[in-house]
N, C-alpha and C positions, 0 to 999 in steps of 0.2 A: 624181936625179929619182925621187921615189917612183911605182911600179908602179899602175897602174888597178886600181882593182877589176872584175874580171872575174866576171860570174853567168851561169850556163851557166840555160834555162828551156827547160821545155817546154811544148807549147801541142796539143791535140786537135783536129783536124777528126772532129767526131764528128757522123757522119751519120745521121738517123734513118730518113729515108726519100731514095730519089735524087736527090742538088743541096741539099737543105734541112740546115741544118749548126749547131749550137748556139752561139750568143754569149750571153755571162754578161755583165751590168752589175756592176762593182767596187762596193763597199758607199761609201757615206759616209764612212766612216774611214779607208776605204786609199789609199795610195799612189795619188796619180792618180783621185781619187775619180769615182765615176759614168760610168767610161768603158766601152765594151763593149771584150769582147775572146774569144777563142779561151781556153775553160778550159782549165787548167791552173796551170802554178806553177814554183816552184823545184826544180833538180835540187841535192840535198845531197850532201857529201863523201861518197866510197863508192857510191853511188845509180848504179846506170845509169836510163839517158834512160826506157824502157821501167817500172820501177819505179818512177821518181819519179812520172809518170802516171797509171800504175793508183792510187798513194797518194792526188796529188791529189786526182784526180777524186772519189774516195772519202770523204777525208776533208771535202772543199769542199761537194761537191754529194748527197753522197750516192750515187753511182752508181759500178756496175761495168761496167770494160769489157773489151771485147778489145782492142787494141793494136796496128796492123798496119805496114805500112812509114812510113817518114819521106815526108812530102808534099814539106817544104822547109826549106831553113834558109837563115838570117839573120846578118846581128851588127849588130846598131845601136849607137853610142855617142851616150851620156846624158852631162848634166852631173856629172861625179864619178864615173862609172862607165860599162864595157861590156856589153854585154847579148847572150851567144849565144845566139838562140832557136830552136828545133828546133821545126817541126811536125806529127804524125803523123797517120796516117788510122785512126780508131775507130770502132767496131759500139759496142752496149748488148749486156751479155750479155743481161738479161729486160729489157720493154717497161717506162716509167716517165718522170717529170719531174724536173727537178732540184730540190734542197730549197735554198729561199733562206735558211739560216740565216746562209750566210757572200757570202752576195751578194747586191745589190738587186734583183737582175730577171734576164727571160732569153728568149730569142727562139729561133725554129727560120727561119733566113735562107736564103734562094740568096746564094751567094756575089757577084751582080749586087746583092741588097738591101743586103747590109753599107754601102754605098754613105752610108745613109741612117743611118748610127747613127758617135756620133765614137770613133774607137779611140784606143791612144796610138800614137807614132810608130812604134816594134818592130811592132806588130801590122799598121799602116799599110803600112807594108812589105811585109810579109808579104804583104796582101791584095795589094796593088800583082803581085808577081809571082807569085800563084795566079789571078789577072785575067786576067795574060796567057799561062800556062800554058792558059787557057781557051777564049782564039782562035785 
């Protein structure tokens, strides 16, 4: 029986101001297109969780962060693959928005508003049990 493909991802709660938290709309062409989601991305061979992060974030949106504890994690399985999602709690280093070069859109949410915007399942998740991390 051939092995699953296994993707280790990480995902940012980056907070800009208290409870209000950045969701990125996926572009058009990606994977899952126009869905929101907690930025971030893949963690690559070698990469710790922490570096893959700061790279995304960087490279996706343009912005730098600081990096702080893990909030939660996940594994969802996908059709033809599994998905271990980590997600951490982020500062901005300097004040700024994100650049949509490689995203559609983007919002500053309470984690109550995500409610209102469709993620993909992994993320679904996620919100599911930072919801009730809440109460």
């Amino acid at each position: 029986m051939p092995t699953r493909r296994q993707i280790r991802v990480v995902g940012a709660m980056l907070e800009r101001e208290p409870g209000r938290y950045l969701i990125t709309q996926r572009s058009k062409n990606a994977t899952l297109p126009l869905l929101w989601e907690f930025p971030g991305g893949r963690v690559m061979e070698g990469e710790r969780d922490v570096e893959a992060l700061e790279r995304e974030l960087k490279e996706r949106l343009d912005l730098e962060v600081v990096v702080g504890e893990q909030a939660m994690a996940t594994h969802h399985v996908y059709p033809g693959y599994d998905v271990d999602f980590r997600v951490f709690l982020c500062q901005l280093k300097k004040p700024g928005e994100p650049s949509h070069q490689k995203v559609n859109d983007h919002r500053w949410v309470t984690l109550a508003e995500t409610a209102n915007y469709q993620f993909p399942d992994a993320d679904a998740r996620t919100l599911e049990k930072l919801l009730d991390l809440d109460h």
